[in-house]
C-alpha positions as CSV (number, residue, x, y, z in Angstrom):
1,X,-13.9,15.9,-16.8
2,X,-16.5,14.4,-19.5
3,X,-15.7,13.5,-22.4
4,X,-12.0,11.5,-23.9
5,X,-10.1,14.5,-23.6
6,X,-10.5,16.5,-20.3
7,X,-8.3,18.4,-18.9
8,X,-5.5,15.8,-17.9
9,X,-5.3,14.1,-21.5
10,X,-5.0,17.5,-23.2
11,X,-2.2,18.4,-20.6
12,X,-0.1,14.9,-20.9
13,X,-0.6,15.4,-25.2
14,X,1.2,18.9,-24.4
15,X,3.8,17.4,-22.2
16,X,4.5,14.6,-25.0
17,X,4.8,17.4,-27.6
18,X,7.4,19.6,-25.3
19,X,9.7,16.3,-24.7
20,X,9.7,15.9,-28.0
21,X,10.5,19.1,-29.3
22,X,14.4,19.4,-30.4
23,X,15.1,22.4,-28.5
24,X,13.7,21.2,-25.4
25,X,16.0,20.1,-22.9
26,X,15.9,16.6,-21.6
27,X,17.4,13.5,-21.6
28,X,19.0,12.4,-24.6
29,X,20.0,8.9,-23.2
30,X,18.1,5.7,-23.1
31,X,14.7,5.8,-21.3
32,X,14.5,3.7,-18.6
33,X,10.3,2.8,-18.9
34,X,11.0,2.1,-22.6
35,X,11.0,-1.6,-22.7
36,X,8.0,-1.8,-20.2
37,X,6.0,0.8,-22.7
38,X,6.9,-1.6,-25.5
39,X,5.6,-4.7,-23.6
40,X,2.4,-3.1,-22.2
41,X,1.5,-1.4,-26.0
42,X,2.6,-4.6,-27.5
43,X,-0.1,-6.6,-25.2
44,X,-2.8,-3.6,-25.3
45,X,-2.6,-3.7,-29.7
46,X,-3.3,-7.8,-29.2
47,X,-5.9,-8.0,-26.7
48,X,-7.6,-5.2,-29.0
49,X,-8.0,-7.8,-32.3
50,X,-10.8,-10.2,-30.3
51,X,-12.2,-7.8,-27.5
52,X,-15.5,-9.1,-26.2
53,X,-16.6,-5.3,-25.8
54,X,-14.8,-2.9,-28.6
55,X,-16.6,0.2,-27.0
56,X,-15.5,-0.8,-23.2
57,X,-11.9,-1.8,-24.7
58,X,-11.4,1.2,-26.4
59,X,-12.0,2.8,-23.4
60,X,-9.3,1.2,-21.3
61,X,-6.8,1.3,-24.5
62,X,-7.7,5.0,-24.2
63,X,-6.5,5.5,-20.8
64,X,-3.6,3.3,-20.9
65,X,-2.2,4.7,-23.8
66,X,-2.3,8.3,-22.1
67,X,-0.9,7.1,-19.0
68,X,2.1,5.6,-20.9
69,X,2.5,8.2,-23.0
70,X,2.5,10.4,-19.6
71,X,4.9,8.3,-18.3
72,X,7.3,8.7,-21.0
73,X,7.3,12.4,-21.3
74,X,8.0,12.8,-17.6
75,X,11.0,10.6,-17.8
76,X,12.1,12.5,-21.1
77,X,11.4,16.1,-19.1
78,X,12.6,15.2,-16.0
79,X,16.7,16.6,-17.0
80,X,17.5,17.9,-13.6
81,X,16.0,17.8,-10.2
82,X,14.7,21.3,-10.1
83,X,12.1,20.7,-12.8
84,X,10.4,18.1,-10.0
85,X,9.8,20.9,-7.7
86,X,7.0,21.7,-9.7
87,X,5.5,18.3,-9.6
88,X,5.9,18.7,-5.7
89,X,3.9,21.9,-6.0
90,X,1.7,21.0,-8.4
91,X,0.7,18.1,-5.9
92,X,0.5,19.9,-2.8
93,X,-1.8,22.5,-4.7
94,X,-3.7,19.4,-5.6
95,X,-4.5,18.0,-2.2
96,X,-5.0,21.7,-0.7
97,X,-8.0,22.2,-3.7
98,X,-9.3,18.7,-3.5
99,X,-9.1,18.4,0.5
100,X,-10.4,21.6,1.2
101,X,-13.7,20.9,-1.3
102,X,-13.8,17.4,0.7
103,X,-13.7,19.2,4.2
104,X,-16.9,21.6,3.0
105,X,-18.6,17.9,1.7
106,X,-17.7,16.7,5.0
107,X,-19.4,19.2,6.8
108,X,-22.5,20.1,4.8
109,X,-23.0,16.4,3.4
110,X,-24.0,17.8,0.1
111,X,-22.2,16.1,-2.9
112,X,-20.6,17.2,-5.9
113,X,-21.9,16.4,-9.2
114,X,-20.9,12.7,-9.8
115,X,-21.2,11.1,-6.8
116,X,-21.3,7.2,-6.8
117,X,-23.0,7.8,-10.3
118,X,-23.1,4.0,-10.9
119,X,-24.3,3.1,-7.3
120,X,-27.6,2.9,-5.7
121,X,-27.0,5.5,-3.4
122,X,-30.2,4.0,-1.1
123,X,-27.5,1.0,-0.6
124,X,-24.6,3.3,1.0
125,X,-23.5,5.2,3.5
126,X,-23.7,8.6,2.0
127,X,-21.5,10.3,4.7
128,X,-18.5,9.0,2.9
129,X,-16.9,12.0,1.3
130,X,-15.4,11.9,-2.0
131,X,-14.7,15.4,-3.1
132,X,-14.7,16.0,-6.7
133,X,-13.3,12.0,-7.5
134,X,-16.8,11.0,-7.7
135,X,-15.9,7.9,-5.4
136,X,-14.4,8.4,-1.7
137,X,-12.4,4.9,-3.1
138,X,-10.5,7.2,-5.6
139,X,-10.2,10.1,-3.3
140,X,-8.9,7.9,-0.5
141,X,-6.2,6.8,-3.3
142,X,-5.3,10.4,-4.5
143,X,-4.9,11.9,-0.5
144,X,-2.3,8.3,-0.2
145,X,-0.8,9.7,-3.5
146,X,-0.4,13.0,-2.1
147,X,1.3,12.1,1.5
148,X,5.1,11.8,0.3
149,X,4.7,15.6,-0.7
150,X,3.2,17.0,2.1
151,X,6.3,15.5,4.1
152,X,8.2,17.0,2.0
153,X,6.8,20.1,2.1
154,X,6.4,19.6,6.5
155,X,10.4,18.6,6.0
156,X,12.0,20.3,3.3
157,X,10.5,24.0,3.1
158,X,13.2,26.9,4.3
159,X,10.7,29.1,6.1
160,X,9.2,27.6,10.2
161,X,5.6,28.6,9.2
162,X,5.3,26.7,5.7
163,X,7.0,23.6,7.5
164,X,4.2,24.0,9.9
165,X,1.5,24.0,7.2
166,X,2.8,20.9,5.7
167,X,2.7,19.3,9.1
168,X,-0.8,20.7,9.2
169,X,-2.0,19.6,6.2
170,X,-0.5,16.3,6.7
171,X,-2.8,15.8,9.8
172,X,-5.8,17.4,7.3
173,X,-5.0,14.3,5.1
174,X,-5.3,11.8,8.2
175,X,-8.8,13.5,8.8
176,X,-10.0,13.2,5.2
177,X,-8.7,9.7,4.4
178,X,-10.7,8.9,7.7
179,X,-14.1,10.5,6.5
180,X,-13.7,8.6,3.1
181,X,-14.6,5.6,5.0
182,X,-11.3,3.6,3.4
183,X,-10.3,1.3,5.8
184,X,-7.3,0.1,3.3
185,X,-6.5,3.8,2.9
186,X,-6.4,4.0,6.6
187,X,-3.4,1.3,7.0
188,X,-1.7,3.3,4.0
189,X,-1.8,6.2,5.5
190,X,-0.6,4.6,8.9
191,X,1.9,2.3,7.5
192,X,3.4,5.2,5.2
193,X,4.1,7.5,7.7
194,X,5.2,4.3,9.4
195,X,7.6,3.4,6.8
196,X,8.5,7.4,6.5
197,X,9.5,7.6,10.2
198,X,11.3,4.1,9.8
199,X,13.8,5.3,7.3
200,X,14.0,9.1,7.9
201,X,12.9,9.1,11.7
202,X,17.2,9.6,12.6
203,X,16.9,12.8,11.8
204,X,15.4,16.0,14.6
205,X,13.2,17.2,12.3
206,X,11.4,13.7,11.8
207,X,11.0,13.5,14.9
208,X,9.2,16.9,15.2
209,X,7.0,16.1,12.3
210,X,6.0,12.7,14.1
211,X,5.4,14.7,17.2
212,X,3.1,17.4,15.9
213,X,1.4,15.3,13.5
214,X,0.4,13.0,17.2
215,X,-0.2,16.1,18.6
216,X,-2.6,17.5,16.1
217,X,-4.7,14.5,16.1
218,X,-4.9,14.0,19.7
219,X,-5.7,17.5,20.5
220,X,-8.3,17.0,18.1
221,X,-9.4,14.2,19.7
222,X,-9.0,14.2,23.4
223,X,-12.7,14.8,24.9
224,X,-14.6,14.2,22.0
225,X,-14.3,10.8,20.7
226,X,-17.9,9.9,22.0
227,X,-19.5,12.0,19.9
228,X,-16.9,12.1,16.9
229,X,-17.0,8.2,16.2
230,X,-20.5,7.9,15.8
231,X,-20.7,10.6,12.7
232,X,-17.9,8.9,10.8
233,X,-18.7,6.5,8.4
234,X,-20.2,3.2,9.2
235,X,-16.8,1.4,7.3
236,X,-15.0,3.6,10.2
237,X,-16.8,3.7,12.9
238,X,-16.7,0.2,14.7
239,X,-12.8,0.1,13.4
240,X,-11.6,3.1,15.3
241,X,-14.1,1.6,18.1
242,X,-12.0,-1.9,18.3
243,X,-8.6,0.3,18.1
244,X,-9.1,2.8,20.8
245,X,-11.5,0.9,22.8
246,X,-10.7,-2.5,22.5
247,X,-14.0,-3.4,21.4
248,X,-14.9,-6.5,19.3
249,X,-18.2,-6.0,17.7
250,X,-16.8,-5.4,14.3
251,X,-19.4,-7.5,12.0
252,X,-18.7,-9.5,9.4
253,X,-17.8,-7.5,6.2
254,X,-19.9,-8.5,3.3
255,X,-17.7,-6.2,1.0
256,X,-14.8,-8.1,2.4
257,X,-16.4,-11.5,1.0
258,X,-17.6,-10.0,-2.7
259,X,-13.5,-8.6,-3.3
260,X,-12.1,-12.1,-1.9
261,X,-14.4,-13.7,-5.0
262,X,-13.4,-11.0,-7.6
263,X,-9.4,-12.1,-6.8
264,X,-10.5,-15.5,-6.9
265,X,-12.7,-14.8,-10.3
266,X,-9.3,-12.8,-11.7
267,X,-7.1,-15.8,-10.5
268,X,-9.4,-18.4,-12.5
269,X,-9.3,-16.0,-15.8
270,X,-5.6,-14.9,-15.8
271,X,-5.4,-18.8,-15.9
272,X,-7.9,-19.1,-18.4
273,X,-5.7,-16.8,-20.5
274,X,-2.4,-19.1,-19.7
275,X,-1.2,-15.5,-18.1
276,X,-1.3,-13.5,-21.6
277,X,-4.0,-11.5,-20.8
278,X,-7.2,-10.7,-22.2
279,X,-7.6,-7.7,-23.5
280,X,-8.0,-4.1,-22.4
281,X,-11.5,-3.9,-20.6
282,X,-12.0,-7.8,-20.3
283,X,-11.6,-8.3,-16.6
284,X,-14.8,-5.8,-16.0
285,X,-17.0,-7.3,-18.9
286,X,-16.5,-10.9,-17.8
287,X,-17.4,-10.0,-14.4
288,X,-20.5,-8.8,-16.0
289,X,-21.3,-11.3,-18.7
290,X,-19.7,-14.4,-17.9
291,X,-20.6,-17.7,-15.7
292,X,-17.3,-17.3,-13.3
293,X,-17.1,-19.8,-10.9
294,X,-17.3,-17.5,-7.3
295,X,-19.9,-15.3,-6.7
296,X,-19.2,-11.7,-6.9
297,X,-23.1,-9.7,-6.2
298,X,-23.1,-8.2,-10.3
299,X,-19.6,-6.5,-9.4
300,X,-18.4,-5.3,-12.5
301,X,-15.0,-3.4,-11.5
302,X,-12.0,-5.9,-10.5
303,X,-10.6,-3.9,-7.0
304,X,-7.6,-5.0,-7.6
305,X,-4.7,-3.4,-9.7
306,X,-2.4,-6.2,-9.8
307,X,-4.9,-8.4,-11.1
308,X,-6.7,-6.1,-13.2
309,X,-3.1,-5.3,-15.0
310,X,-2.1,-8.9,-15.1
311,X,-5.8,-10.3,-16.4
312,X,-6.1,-7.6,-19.2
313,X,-2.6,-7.0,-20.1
314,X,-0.9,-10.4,-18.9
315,X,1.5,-11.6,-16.4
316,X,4.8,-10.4,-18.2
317,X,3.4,-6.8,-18.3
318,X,2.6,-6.8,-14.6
319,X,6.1,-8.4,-14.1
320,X,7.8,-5.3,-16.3
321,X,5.7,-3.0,-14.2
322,X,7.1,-4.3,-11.1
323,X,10.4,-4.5,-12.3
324,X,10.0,-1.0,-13.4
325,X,9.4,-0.1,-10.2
326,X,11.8,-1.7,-8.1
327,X,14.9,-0.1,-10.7
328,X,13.3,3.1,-9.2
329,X,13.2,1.7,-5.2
330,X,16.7,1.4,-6.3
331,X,17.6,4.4,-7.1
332,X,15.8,6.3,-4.3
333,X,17.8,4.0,-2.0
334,X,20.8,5.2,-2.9
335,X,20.0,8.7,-3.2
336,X,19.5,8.7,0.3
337,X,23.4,9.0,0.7
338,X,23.2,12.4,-1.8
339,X,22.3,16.1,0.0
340,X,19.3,16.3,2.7
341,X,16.8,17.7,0.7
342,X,17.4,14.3,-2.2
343,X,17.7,12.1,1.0
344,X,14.2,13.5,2.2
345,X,12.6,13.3,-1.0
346,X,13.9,9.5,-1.4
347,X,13.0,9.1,2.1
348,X,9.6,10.1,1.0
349,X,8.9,8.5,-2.1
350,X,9.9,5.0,-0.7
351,X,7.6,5.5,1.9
352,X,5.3,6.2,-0.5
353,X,5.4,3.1,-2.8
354,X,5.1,0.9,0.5
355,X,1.7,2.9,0.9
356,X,0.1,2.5,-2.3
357,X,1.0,-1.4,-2.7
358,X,-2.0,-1.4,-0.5
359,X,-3.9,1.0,-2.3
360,X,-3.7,-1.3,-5.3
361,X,-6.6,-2.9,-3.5
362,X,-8.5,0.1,-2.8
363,X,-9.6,2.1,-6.3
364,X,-12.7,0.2,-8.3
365,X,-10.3,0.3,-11.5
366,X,-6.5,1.3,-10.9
367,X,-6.0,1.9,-14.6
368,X,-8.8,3.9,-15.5
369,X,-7.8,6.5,-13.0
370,X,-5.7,9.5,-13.9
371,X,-4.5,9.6,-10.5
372,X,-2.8,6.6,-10.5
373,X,-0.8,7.7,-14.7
374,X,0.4,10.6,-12.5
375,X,1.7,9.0,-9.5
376,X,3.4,6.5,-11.8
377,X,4.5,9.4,-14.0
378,X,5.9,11.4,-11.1
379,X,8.2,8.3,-9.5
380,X,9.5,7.6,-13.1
381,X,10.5,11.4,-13.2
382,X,11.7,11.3,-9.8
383,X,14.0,8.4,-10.8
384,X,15.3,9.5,-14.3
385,X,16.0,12.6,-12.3
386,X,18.0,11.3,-9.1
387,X,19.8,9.0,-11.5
388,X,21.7,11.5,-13.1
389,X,25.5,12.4,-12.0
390,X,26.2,15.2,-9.4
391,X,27.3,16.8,-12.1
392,X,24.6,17.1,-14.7
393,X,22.0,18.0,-11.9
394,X,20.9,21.5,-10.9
395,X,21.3,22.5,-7.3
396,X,18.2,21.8,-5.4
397,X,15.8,25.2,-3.9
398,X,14.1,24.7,-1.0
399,X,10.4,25.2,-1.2
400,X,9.2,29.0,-0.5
């Protein structure tokens, strides 16, 4: 993945050219991320003219240009609701590769290339698994990314023994997200298939998800949680010791301290920039090179999307983003009252977007990752999709 086109760039470039194509089916009505696209590229092109860093901007202009440009040719492509069976697939293939090369990491403890790169690795607990995201952060983010398609895949697949792989590979994702050493990504995963069970938990086949997925996990469990908490890693560890043993000597978090000052740092520079941002890459170089008033330990990555978005790009573009997003709460909401298989994947996805609020917190640079363009790509699809009338919508397969 070196280099300013790997392999996702040179696929989102081909999807661009396909939704533009004149033949190509898609939507020929007004695109619904339009106006935040305009805002965000409007804000990216100004905060280029007096970068502090043209090399480190460039960078982030890079990857937010891509991501938008993602965003837009999912919306344009997504013309009917079978075409997002293969984002579900494509997903679920996803997890299955990435999880399965983090199970072996797991196990053996050897590391793909990559790993924590920019860290001392003398200064951290090396049992946290990562796979090939080169940070267990970012893989925590991509298995709380990949949940809302494993239910559906548990939920929504014709066939008893792929519905019992999904439920499988749902309790494989509890297992990895644990072993990242993600305490955020913990509560995600938690509070999605919280929020999950919450709005689709009326139906028998919730029901049985919730109760195999418990099952799984505390067959896994029962006997061996002596000697399984002590090889987790030390982020984990003394948590899962306070939750099922009532414990309390979880010591104070030193990371927990260095992210408080790096909100506090963004707070002080969004206001510094009377909320208009300051320029793709700014948040991380000032971090680096400027006298901020909180202490932050040489931390150069912000940890915190919101902020990151809001401090680089301004407060109106994080505002459009949000607003963005809640048009497409919307529309999953009430798509719940369309067929089972739209109510599950609406179900699903707004479970989903509860989840990775938190995770906003979790990844060293939200915007910098390809995961998250995807995931914002895929709920814009979902939504240009699912807003369509009965009529104009292709009838929904089941998965194989």
């Amino acid at each position: 993945m070196a280099g300013p086109f790997f392999a996702y760039r040179v696929m989102v470039l081909a999807l661009a050219f396909a939704a533009l194509l004149p033949g190509m089916p898609g939507r020929r009505g007004r695109v619904a991320a339009l106006p935040l696209i305009l805002i965000w590229t409007l804000f990216l092109i100004g905060g280029m003219i007096d970068a502090p860093d043209y090399d480190l901007a460039m960078k982030m202009a890079l990857a937010v240009s891509i991501g938008l440009l993602c965003i837009l040719a999912l919306e344009r492509l997504a013309f009917c609701v079978e075409a997002l069976r293969f984002l579900e697939l494509g997903w679920i293939v996803a997890f299955i590769v990435t999880g399965t090369l983090g199970l072996r990491e797991s196990l053996t403890g050897i590391h793909y290339g990559g790993y924590l790169s920019t860290v001392e690795l003398a200064r951290v607990d090396t049992r946290l698994v990562a796979s090939v995201f080169g940070n267990p952060n970012a893989f925590a983010v991509f298995l709380v990314m990949s949940q809302p398609f494993l239910h559906m895949l548990a939920l929504g697949a014709k066939r008893s023994s792929v519905r019992l792989i999904g439920v499988g590979l749902i309790g494989l994702n509890f297992v990895l997200v644990l072993v990242t050493g993600s305490r955020l990504g913990l509560a995600a995963t938690v509070i999605q298939l919280g929020l999950f069970m919450l709005l689709h938990g009326g139906t028998r086949s919730a029901t049985s998800l919730v109760a195999a997925t418990i099952g799984i996990v505390t067959l896994s469990s029962v006997g061996v949680l002596d000697k399984l908490i002590p090889l987790l890693p030390g982020k984990v560890a003394p948590f899962l010791e306070i939750l099922l043993n009532g414990g309390s000597g979880l010591s104070q978090d030193a990371s927990g301290v260095g992210r408080l000052n790096l909100y506090r740092d963004g707070i002080w520079l969004l206001q510094e920039s009377w909320g208009l941002g300051l320029g793709p890459g700014a948040y991380q170089w000032n971090l680096l090179n400027s006298e901020l008033p909180y202490p932050t330990g040489n931390v150069g990555s912000p940890h915190n999307g919101y902020l990151e978005i809001a401090v680089e790009f301004s407060a109106l573009t994080l505002l459009a983003l949000l607003i963005w997003l809640v048009r497409a709460a919307n529309i999953f909401v009430r798509s719940r009252k369309n067929e089972a298989l739209q109510n599950l994947r609406a179900n699903a996805l707004l479970a989903s977007m509860g989840g990775i609020s938190i995770m906003c917190l979790a990844n060293s640079s939200f915007l910098s990752s390809a995961t998250t363009w995807m995931w914002l790509s895929t709920i814009g699809a979902y939504a240009a999709a699912l807003s369509l009338d009965d009529s104009r919508v292709t009838p929904v397969r089941r998965h194989p």
